[in-house]
Backbone as JSON, one array per atom type, in Angstrom:
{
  "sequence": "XXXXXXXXXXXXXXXXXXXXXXXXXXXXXXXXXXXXXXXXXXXXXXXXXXXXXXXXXXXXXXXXXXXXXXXXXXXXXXXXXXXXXXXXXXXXXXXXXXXXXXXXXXXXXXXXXXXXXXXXXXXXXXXXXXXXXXXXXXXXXXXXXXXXXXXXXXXXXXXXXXXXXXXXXXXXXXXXXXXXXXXXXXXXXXXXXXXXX",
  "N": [[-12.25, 6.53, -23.78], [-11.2, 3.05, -22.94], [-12.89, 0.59, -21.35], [-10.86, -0.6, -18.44], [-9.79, -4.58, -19.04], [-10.5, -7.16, -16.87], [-9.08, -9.87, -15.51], [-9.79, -12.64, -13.59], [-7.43, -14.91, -12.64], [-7.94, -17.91, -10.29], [-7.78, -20.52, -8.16], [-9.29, -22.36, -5.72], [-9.42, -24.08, -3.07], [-10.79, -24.96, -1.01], [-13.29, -23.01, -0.9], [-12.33, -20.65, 0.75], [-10.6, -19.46, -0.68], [-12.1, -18.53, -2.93], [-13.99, -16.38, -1.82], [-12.21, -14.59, -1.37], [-11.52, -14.01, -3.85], [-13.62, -13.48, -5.01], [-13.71, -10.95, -3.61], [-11.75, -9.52, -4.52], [-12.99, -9.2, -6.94], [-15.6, -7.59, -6.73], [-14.07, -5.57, -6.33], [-12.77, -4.84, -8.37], [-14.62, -4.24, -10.03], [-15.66, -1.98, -8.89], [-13.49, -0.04, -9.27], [-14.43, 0.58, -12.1], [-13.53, -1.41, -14.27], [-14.24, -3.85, -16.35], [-15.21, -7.65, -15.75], [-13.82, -10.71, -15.28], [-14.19, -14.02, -14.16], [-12.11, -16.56, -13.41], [-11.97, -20.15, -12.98], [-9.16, -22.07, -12.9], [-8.49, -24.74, -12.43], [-10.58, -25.55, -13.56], [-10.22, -24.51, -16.48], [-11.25, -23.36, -19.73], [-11.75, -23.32, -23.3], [-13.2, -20.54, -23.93], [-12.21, -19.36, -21.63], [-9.41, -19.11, -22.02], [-9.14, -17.9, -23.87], [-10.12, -15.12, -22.81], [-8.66, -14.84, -21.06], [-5.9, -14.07, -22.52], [-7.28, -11.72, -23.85], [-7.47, -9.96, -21.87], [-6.49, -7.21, -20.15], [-5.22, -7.31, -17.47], [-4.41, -9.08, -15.25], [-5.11, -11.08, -12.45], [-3.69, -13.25, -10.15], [-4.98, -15.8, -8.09], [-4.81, -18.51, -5.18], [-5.28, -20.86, -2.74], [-2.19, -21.02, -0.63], [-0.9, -23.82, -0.23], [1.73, -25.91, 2.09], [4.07, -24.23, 1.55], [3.53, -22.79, -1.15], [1.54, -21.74, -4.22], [-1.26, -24.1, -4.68], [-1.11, -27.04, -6.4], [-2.81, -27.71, -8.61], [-3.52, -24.82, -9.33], [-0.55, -24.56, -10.22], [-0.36, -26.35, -12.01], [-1.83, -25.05, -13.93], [-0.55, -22.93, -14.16], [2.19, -23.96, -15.62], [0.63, -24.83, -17.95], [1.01, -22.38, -19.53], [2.72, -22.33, -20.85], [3.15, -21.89, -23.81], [1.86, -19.76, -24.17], [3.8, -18.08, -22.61], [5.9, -18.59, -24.61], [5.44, -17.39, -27.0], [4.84, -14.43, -26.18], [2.37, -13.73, -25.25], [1.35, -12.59, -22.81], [2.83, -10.44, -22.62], [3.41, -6.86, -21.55], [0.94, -6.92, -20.58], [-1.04, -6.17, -17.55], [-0.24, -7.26, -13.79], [-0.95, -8.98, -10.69], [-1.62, -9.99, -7.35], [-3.28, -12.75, -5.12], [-3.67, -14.59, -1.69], [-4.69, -17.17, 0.28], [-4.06, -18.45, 3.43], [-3.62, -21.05, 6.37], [-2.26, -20.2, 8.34], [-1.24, -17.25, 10.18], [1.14, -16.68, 9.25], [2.65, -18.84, 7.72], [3.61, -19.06, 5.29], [2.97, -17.51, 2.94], [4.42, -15.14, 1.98], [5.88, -16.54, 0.28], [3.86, -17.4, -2.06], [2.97, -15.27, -2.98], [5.2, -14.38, -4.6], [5.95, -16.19, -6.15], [3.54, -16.05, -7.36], [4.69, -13.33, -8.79], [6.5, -13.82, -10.27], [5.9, -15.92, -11.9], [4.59, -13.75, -13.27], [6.64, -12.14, -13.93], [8.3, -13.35, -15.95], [6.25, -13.82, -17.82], [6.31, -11.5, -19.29], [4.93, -9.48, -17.94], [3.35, -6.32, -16.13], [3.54, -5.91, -12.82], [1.82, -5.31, -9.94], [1.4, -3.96, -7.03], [0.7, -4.5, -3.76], [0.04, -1.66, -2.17], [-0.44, -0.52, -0.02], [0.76, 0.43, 3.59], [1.47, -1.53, 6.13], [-1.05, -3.13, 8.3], [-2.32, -2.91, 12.14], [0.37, -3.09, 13.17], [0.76, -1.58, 15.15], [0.27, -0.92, 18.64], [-1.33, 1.11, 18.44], [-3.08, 0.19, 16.43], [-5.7, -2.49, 14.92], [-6.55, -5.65, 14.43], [-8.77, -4.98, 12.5], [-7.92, -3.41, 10.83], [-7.33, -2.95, 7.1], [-5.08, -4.74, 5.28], [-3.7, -5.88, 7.25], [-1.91, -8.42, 7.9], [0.31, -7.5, 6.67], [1.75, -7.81, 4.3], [2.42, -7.07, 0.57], [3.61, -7.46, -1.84], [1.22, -8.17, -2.83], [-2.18, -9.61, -2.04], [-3.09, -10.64, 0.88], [-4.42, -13.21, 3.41], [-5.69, -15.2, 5.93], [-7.3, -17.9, 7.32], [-8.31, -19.98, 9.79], [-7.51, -23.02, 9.09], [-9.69, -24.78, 9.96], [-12.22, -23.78, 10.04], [-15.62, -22.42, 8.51], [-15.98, -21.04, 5.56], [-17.45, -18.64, 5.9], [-15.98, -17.45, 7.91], [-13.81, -16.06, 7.06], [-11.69, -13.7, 7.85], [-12.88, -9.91, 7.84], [-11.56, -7.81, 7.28], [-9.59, -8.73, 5.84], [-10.85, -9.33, 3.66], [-11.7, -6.88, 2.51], [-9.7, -6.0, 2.21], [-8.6, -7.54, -0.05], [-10.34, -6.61, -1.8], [-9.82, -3.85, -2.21], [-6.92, -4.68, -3.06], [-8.51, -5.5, -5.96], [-9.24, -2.83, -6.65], [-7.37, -1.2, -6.84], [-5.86, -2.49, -8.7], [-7.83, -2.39, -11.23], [-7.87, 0.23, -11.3], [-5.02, 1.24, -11.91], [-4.61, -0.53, -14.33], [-6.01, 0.92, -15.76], [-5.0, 3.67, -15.62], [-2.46, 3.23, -17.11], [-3.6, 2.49, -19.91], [-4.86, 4.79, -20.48], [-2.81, 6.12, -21.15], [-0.9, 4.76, -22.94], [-2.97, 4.92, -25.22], [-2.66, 8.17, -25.2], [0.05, 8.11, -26.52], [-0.28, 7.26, -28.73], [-1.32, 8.7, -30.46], [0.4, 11.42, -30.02]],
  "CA": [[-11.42, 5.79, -22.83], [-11.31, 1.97, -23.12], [-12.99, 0.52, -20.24], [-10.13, -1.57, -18.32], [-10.85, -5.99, -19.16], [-9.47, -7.84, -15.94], [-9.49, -11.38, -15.67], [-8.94, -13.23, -11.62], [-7.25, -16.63, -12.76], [-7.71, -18.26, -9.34], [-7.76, -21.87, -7.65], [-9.75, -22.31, -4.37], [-9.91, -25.73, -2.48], [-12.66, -25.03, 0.17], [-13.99, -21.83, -0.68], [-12.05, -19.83, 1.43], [-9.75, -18.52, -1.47], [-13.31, -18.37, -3.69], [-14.63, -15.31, -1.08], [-10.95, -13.15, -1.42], [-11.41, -13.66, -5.53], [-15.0, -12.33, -5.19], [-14.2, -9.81, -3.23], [-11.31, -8.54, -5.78], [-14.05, -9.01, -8.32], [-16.18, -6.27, -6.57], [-13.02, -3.69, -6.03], [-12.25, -3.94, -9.73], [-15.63, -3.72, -10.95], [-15.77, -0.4, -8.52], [-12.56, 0.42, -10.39], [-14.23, 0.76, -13.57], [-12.95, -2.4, -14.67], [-14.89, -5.59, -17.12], [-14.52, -8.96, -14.95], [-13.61, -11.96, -16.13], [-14.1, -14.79, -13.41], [-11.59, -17.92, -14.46], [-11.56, -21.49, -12.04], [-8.21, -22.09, -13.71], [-8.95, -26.33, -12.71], [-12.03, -26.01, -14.61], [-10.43, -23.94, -17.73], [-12.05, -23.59, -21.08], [-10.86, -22.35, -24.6], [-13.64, -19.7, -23.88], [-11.53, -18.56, -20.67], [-8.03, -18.8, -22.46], [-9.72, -16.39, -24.92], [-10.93, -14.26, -21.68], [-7.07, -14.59, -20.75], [-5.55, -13.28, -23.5], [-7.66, -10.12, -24.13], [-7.5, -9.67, -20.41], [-5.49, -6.05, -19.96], [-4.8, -7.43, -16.43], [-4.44, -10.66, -14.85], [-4.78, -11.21, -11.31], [-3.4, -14.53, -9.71], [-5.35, -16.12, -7.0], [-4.38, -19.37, -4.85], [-4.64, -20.58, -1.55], [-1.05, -21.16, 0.24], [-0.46, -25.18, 0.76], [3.1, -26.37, 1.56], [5.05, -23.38, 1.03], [3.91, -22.11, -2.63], [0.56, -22.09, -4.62], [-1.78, -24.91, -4.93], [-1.14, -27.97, -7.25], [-3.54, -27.14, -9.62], [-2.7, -23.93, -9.62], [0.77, -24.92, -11.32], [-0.86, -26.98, -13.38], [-2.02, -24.07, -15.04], [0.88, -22.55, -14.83], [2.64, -24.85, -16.26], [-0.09, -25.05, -19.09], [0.71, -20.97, -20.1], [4.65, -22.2, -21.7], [3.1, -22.0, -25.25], [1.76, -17.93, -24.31], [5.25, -17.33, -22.9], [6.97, -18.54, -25.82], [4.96, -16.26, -28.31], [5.16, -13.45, -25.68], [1.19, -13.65, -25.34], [0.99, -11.84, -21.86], [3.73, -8.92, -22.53], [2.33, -5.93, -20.82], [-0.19, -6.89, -18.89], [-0.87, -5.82, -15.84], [-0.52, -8.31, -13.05], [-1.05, -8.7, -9.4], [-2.1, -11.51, -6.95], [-3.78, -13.03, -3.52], [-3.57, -16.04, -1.48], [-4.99, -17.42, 1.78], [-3.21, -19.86, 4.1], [-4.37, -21.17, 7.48], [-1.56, -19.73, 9.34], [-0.63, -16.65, 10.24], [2.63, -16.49, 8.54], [1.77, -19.71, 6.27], [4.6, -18.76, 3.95], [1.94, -16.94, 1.91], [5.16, -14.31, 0.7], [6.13, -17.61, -1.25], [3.14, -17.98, -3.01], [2.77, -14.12, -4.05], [6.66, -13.92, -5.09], [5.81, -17.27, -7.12], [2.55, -15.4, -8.72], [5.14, -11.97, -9.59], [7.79, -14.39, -10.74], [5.18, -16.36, -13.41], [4.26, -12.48, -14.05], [7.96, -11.56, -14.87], [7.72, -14.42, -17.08], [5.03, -13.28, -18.97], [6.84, -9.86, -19.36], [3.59, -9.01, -17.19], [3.97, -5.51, -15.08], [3.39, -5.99, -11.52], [1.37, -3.98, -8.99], [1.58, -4.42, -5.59], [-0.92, -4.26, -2.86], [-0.45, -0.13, -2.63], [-0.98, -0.41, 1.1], [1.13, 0.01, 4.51], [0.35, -2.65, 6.97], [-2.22, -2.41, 9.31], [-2.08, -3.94, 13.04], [1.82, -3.28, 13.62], [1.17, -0.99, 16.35], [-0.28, -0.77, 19.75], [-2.74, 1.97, 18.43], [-3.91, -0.31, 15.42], [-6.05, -3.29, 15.23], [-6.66, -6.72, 13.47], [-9.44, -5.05, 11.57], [-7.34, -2.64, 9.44], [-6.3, -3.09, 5.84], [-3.31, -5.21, 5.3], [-3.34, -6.45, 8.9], [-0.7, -9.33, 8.19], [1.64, -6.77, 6.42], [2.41, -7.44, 3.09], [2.98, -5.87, 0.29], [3.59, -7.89, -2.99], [-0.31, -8.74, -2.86], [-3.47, -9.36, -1.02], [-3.15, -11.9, 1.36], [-5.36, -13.42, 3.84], [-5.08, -16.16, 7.12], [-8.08, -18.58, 7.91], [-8.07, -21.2, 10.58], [-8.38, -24.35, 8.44], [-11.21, -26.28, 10.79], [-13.46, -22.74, 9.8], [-16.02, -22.06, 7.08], [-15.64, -19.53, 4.34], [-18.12, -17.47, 6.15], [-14.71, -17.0, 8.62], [-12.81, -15.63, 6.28], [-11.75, -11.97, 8.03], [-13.8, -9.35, 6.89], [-10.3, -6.77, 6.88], [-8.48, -9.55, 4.79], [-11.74, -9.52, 2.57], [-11.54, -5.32, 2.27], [-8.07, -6.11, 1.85], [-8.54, -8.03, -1.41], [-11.87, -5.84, -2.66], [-8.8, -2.73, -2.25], [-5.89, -5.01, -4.3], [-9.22, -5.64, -7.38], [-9.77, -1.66, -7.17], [-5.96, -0.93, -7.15], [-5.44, -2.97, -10.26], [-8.23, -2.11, -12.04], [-7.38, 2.1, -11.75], [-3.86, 1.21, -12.52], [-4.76, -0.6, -16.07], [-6.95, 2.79, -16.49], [-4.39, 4.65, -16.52], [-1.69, 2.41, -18.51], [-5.02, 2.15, -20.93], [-5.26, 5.91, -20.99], [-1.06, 6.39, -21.37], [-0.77, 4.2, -24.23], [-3.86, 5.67, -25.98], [-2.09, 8.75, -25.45], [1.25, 7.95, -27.26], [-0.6, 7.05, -30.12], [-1.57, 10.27, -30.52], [1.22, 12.0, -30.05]],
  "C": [[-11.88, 4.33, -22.8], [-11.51, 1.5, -21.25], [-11.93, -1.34, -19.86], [-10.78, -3.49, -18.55], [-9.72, -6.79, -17.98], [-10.18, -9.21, -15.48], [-8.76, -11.61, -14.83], [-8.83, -14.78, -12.1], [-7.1, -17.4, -10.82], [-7.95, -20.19, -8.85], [-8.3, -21.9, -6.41], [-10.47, -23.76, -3.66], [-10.65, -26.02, -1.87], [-13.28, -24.02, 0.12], [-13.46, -20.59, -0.06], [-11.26, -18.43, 0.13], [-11.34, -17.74, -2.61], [-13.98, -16.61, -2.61], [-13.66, -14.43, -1.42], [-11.44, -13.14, -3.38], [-12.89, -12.87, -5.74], [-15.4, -11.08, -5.02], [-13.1, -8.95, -4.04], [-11.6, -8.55, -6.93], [-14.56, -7.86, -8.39], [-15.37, -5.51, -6.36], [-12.74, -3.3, -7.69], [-13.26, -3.19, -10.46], [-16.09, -2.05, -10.15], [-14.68, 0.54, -9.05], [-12.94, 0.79, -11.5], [-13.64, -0.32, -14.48], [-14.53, -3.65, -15.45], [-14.27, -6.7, -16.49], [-14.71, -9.62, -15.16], [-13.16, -13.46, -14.47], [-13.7, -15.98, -13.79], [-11.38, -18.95, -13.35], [-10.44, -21.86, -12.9], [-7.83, -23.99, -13.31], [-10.13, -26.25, -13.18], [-11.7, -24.92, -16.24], [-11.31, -24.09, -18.74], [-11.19, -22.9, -22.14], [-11.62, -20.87, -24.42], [-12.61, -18.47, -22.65], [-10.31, -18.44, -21.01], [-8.29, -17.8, -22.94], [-10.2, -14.73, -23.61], [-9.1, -13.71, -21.5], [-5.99, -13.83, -21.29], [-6.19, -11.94, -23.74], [-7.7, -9.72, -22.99], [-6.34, -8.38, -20.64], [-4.99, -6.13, -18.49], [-5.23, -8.78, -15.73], [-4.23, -10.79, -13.29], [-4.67, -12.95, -10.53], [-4.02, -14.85, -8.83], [-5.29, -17.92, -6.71], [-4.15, -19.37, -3.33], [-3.27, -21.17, -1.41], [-0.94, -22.85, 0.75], [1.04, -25.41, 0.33], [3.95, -25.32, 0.87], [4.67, -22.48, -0.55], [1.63, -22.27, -2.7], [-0.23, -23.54, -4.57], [-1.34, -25.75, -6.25], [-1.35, -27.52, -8.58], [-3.46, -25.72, -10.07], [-1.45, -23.93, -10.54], [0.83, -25.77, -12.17], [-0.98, -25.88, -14.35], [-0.87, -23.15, -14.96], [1.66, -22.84, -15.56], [2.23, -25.06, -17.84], [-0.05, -23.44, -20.09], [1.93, -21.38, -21.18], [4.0, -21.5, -23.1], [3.05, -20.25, -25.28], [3.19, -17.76, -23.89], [5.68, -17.84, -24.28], [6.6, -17.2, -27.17], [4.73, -15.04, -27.59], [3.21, -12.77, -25.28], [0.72, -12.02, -24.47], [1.37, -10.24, -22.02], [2.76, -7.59, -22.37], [1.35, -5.87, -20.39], [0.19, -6.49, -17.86], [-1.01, -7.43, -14.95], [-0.57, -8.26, -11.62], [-1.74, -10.34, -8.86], [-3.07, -11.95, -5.81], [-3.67, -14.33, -3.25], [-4.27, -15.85, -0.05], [-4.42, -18.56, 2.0], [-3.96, -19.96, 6.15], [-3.64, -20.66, 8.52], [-1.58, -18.36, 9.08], [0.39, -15.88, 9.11], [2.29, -17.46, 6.77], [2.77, -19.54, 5.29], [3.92, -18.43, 2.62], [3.17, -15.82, 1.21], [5.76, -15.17, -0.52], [5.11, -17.73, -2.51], [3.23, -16.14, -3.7], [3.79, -13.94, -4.86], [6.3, -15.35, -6.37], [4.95, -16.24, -7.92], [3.53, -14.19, -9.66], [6.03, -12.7, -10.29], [7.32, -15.31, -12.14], [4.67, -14.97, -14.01], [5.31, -12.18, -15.11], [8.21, -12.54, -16.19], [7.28, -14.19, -18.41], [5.25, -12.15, -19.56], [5.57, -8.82, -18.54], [4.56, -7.26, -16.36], [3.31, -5.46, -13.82], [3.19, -4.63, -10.68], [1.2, -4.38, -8.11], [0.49, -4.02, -5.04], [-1.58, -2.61, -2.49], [-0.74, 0.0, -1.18], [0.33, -0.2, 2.45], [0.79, -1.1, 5.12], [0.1, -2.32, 7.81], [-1.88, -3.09, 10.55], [-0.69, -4.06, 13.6], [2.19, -2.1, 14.5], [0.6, -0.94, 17.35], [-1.91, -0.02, 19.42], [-3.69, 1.18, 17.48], [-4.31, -1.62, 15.86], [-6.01, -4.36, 14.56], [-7.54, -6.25, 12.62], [-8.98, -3.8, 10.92], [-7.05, -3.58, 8.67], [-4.82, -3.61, 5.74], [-3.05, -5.53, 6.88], [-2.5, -7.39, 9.25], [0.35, -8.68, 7.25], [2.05, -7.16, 5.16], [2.11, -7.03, 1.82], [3.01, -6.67, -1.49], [2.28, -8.57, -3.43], [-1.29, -8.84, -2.16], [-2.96, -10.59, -0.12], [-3.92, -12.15, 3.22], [-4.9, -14.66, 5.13], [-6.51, -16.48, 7.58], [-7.92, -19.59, 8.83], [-8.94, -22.09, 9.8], [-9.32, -24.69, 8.87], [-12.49, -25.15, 10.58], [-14.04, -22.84, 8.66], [-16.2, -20.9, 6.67], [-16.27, -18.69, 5.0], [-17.23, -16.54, 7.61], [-14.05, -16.15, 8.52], [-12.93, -13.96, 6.75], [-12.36, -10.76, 7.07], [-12.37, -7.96, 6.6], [-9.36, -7.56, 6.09], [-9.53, -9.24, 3.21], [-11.39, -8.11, 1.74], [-10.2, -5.66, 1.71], [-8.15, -6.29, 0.22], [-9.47, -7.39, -1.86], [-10.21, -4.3, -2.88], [-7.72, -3.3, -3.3], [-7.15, -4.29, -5.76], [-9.24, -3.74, -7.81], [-8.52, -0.7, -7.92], [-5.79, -0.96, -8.81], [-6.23, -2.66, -11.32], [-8.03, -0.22, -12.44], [-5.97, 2.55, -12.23], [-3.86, 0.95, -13.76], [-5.07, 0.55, -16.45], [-5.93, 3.63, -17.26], [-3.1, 4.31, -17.08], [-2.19, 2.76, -19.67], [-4.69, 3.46, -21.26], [-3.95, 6.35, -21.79], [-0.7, 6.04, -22.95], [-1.79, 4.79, -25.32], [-2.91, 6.88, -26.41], [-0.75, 9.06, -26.25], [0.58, 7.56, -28.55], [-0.82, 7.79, -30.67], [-1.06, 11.22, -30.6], [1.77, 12.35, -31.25]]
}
C-alpha cells in the first residue's frame, strides 16, 4: 500500500492561518499520510516538485476582503502552465481559511480554493463534518462550530495572537488533514486495485 504524499499549499499573514496549516499537518500525518509543508509566497522549484507528486493538495489562506489572500492568487495564478498540461488531474483536494469575523465571507474563499481545484480536474473533499454549536444543547467548543462544510474554517479576532486561535477551529482543521489524508488512502488503494484487475 503506497503511503498517501500530501502537500498544504498555504499563505498566512500573521500566523494565525500558520497554526490551522499545522494543525492539518498533524491530522494527516495521523492519517497515515507523507507531509509536504509549502509557504506558497516563499515557493521553490523544490516545492513545485513537492506539488506535483503531491497525491493531495490542500489549500490554505486566511480570508481578506471577501476571497483568499493576494499572494495567495499570486500563486494561483502562477499554476496556468500545470492546468494547461493537466498536471493536477486527480488529485485530491480540499482547503481552510481563517478570517477575523465570524461570518468573514470565509465560504468565498473555500468555494474559490474548490473552484481552482475543479480547474485542476482536482477531486474535492469536504470537511466530512455536521456543524457543531447550532443548538441550545451544543457549544462553541465542538467541531465545525461556525458550520461549514466545503472546508475547515476558522474565526480569530484580528487585535489577538496566534496563541488565540480557537482550540475547536484548530481540532477542526487537525480532523479536515486526517479526512484527506484516509480519503487519498483509499483512492491510492482503489486505483492500485484496478490495475490488477
Amino acid at each position: 500500500m503506497a503511503t498517501p504524499k500530501v502537500a498544504i499549499a498555504y499563505y498566512s499573514g500573521y500566523g494565525h492561518t500558520q497554526v490551522l496549516a499545522d494543525a492539518v499537518a498533524t491530522g494527516a500525518k495521523s492519517g497515515g499520510a507523507e507531509v509536504t509543508m509549502i509557504q506558497v509566497d516563499q515557493i521553490t522549484d523544490e516545492d513545485w516538485a513537492a506539488l506535483d507528486g503531491a497525491d493531495a493538495i490542500i489549500f490554505g489562506s486566511p480570508t481578506y476582503m471577501g476571497s483568499a489572500s493576494g499572494k495567495f492568487h499570486v500563486f494561483a495564478e502562477s499554476t496556468s502552465k500545470r492546468w494547461a498540461t493537466k498536471a493536477w488531474q486527480d488529485k485530491i483536494g480540499s482547503g481552510f481559511t481563517n478570517a477575523a469575523c465570524k461570518a468573514g465571507d470565509k465560504h468565498s474563499t473555500l468555494a474559490y480554493f474548490a473552484t481552482l481545484g475543479a480547474q485542476h480536474l482536482m477531486n474535492w473533499v469536504n470537511l466530512g463534518l455536521h456543524p457543531g454549536w447550532h443548538t441550545s444543547s451544543e457549544t462553541e467548543d465542538d467541531l465545525n462550530r461556525l458550520g461549514y462544510f466545503n472546508g475547515a474554517a476558522a474565526t480569530t479576532p484580528a487585535d489577538l495572537p496566534v496563541d488565540a486561535v480557537h482550540p475547536a477551529d484548530i481540532a477542526t482543521a487537525e480532523h479536515l488533514g486526517t479526512r484527506v489524508a484516509e480519503f487519498t488512502e483509499i483512492v491510492l488503494a482503489g486505483r492500485e486495485a484496478l490495475t490488477k484487475a
